[in-house]
N, C-alpha and C positions, 0 to 999 in steps of 0.2 A: 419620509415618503407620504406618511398619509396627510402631514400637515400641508405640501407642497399639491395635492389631488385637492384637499378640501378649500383652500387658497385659488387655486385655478380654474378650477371647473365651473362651467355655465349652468345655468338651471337646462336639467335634460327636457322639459317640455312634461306636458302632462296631457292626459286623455283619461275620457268618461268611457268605463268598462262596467258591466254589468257584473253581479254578485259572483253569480256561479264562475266565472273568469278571472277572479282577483287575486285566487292563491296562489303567493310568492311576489307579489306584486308592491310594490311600496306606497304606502298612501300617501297622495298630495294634497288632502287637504285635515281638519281638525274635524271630527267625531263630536259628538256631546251626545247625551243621554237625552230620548225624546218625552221620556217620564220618569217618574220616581222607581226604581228599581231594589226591591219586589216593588210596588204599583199601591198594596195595602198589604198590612201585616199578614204570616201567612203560618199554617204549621207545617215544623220540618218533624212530625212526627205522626205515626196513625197513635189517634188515643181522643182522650175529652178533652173541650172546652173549658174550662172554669174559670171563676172569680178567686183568686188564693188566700183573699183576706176572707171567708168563709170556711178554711179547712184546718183540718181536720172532717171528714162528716161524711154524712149519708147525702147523695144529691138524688135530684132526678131528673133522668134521660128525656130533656124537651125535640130532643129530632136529632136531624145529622148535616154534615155540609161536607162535599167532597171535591176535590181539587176540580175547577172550572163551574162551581157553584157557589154561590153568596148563602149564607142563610136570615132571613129579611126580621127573623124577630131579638130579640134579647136575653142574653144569659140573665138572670136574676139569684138572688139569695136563694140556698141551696137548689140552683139548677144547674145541667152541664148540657152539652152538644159535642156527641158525637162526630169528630173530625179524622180526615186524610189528611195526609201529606202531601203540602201544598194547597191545603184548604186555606182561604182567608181565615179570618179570627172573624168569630161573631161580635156583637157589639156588648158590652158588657162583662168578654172574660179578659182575664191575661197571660195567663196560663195552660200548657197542656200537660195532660198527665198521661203518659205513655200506657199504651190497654195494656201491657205487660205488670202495669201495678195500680191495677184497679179487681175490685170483688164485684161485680156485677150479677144481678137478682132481680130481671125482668126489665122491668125500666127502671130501676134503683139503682147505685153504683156506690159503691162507700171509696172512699180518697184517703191516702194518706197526705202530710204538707206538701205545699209547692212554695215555689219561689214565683214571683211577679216575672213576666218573661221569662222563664221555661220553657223549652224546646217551640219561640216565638221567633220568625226571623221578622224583624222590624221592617217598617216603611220606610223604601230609600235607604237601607243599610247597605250596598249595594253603588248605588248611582243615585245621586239625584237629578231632578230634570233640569237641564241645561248645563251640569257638570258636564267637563271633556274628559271622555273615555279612550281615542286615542288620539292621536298625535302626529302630523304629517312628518316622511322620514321613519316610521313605520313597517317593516317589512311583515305581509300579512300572514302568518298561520292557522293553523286549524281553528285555535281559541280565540284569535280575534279576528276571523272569519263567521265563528258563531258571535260573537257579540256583534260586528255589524248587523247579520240578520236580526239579532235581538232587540235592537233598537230601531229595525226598518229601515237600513239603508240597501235601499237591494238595485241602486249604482252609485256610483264614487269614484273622484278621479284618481286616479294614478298617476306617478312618473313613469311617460316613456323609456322601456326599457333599452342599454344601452348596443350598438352596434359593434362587437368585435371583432376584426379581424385576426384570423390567426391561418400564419407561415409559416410552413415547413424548409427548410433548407438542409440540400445537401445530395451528393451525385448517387448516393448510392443506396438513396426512395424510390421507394414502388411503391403502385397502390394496392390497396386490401388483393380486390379480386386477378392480380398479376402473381403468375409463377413469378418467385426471387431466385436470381442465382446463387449461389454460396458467397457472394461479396455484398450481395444485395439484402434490402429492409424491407420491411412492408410499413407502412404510413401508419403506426398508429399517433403518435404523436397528438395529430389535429384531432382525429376523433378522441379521444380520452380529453386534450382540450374543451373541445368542443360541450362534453358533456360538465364539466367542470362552469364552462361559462353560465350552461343554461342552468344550473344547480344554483351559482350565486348571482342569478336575474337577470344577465344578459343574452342577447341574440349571436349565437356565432356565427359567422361565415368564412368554410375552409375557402384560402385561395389554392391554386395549383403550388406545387413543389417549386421551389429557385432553386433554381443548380447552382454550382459552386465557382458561378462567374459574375463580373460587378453588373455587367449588364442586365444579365437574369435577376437577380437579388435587387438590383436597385428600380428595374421595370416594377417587380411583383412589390415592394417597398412605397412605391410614388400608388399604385392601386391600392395597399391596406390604408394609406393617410385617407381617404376618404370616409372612413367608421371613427369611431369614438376612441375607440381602444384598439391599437395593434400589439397581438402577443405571434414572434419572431420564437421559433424553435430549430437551435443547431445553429452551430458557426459563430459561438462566441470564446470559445475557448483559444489557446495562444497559437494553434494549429497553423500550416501555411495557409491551407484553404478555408480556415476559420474569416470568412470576410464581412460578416454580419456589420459589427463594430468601424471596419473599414470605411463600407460604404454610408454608413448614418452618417456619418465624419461628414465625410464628403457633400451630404445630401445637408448637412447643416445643421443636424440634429446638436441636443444640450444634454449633457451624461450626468444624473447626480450620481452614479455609483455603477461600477461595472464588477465590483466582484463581492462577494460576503463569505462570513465564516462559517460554513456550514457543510456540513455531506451528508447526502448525494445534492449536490447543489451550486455550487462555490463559484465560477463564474457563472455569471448573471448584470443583465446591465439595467437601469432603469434608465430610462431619460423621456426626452419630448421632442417632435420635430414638426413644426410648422399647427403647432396648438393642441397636437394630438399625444397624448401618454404613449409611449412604447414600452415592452419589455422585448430584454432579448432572454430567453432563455435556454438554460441546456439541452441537448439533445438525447439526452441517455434517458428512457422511459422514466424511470423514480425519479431523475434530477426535474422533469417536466413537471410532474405530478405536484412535486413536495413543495417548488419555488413558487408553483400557480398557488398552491394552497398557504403558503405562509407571506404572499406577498400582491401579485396580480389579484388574489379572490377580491381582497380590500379595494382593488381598484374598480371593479367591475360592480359592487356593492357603492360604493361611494356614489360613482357618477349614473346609478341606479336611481339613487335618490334618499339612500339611507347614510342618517345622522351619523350611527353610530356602527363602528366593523366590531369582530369578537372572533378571537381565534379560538375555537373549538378546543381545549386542551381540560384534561384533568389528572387526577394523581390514582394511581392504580398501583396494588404489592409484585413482586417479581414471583412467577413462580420457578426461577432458577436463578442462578447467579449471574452474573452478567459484569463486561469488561471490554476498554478499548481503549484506541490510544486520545489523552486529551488533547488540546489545543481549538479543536474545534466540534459545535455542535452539530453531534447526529441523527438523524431519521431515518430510524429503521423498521421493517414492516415486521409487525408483531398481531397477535392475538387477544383481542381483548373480550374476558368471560364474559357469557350474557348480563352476569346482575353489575359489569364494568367496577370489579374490587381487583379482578387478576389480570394479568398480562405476561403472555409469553412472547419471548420475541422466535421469528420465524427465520429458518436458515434459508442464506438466499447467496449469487453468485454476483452479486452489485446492481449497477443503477439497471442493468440492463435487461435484469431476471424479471421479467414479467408475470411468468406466474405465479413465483413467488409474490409480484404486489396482490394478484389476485386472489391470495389463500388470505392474505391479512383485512382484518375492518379497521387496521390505527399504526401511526407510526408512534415506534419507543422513539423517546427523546432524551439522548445520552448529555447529559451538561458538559461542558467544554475542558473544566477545570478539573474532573472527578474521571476515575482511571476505574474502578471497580464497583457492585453494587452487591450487595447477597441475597439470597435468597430471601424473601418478606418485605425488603429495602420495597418502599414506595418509589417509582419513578413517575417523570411529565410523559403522559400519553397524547398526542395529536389524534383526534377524531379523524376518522379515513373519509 
């Protein structure tokens, strides 16, 4: 799949965004460092200046220099300077010696040894100027949000982020604000999409509900091919009125894969139909969720304008035993502790227990082949 997206896809186009607007945004073009990074040696410590090939010894206190200050004259033989953290280095030391181990007596200061660069961060250890710092295909975070600023880029293009449409299907949707009868749903589907989209850089836009006729489904179908990405929820399954699959058929669409091994999840179709990526995915809330997350997220990030996708997973202990049938791999909504070393998983009534996804921040990831796990067993956690 994702070689078949990276293969395919056009460049999404790019646009000049101003700084404060770029978080989550992917960079379109190549960063470089506009100076040497620190700028001039600096102390990452409060303490004195010195020269270290003089110490052992008694110095004396020629002044001070504190972060956003130079100090214009020269350490010399037995002299020191009084420095901050983040002070440059005066001309003539190399060394700092932390106030914590100095005896000081007026303006006199006795030193034990240092070492040459001692608590000194160097010139350009860091960045140097015209080194690249990042990399178009980039998706921006907080940290390399500050290092743009850092460097004074305060605009930068981006890739256009992508248009996805996302369909609901199925006779027996409602909307949020509609009484349901007892046979009837309420729409959450597209909204949980929808935020999902915007999480991995894309623009959603819900279309209305298809009903469970070719008409309706293939109408609302020929309107999402106008966006980048259409994600199709409900009606892939082997059902009578499962027609999703039906009507692509027909519409001329190309299937690399309409089902995988996995619960809550298992049919699922990928294909493409007149240039445009589709997913059809399950209808059952968790089957929605889990398939967008281990499979569309990638697509949505890709034609975003990012290089590289990364399935958010890590290894966390059980803290109960745990058991299911293998054959295929599960996602199940669990608990994982704040410092993420523990994971319980959370009792739920299947794909369609909602609040059960809501009490969870990660799905347990049961391996295919392994039927039990015990208590302390490390399991694969999916980040929620």
């Amino acid at each position: 799949m994702i070689a078949q997206l990276k293969a395919a896809r056009a460049s999404p186009g790019t646009e000049e965004v101003r700084l404060e607007a770029a978080a989550g945004r992917v960079l379109a073009e190549e960063v470089a460092a506009d100076r040497d990074y620190p700028p001039a040696a600096r102390s990452i410590r409060d303490g004195f200046a010195v020269g270290a090939a003089g110490l052992p010894g008694r110095l004396r206190v020629i002044g001070e220099v504190r972060a956003g200050q130079t100090f214009r004259g020269q350490v010399g033989q037995g002299e020191a300077v009084e420095i901050m953290t983040g002070a440059p280095i005066p001309r003539g030391a190399d060394a700092v010696v932390m106030i914590e181990h100095v005896k000081r007596d007026g303006n006199h200061i006795s030193v034990g040894e240092a070492e040459p660069g001692q608590f000194i961060h160097p010139q350009g250890s860091e960045a140097r100027r015209g080194e690249r710092v990042l990399s178009a295909g980039q998706r921006l975070g907080f940290a390399e949000i500050a290092l743009l600023a850092t460097v004074g880029k305060a605009k930068l293009r981006v890739y256009r982020q992508p248009h996805v449409a996302i369909l609901a299907t199925g006779d027996e949707i409602v909307e949020p604000f509609e009484q349901p009868l007892d046979h009837q749903v309420r729409n959450s589907n597209v909204y949980s999409l929808a935020a999902q989209v915007r999480h991995a850089g894309g623009l959603p836009e819900m279309l209305p509900v298809a009903r469970d006729s070719h008409s309706s489904t293939r109408e609302l179908i020929e309107r999402g091919l106008s966006h980048d990405l259409l994600l199709l929820s409900g009606g892939v399954s082997a059902g009578k009125y499962d027609i999703v699959e039906q009507v692509l058929g027909a519409l001329g669409a190309e299937f690399f894969f309409d089902r995988v091994l996995i619960q809550p999840g298992q049919p699922l179709l990928f294909g493409r139909l007149r240039k445009v990526f589709l997913f059809g995915l399950p209808g059952n809330p968790a089957s929605t969720m889990v398939t967008f997350e281990l499979f569309a997220r990638a697509a949505v990030e890709l034609l975003a304008g990012q290089d590289e996708v990364i399935l958010p997973m890590l290894l966390a202990r059980l803290t109960t035993e745990f058991r299911h049938k293998p054959g295929l791999t599960r996602f199940l909504p669990a608990r994982l502790s704040a410092d993420g070393e523990d994971v319980t998983p959370i009792a739920w009534r299947g794909s369609s227990d909602v609040p059960a996804l809501a009490r969870a921040n990660a799905f347990l990831v049961a391996e295919a082949e392994r039927e039990s796990w015990k208590a302390g067993d490390l399991m694969r956690v999916l980040l929620k």
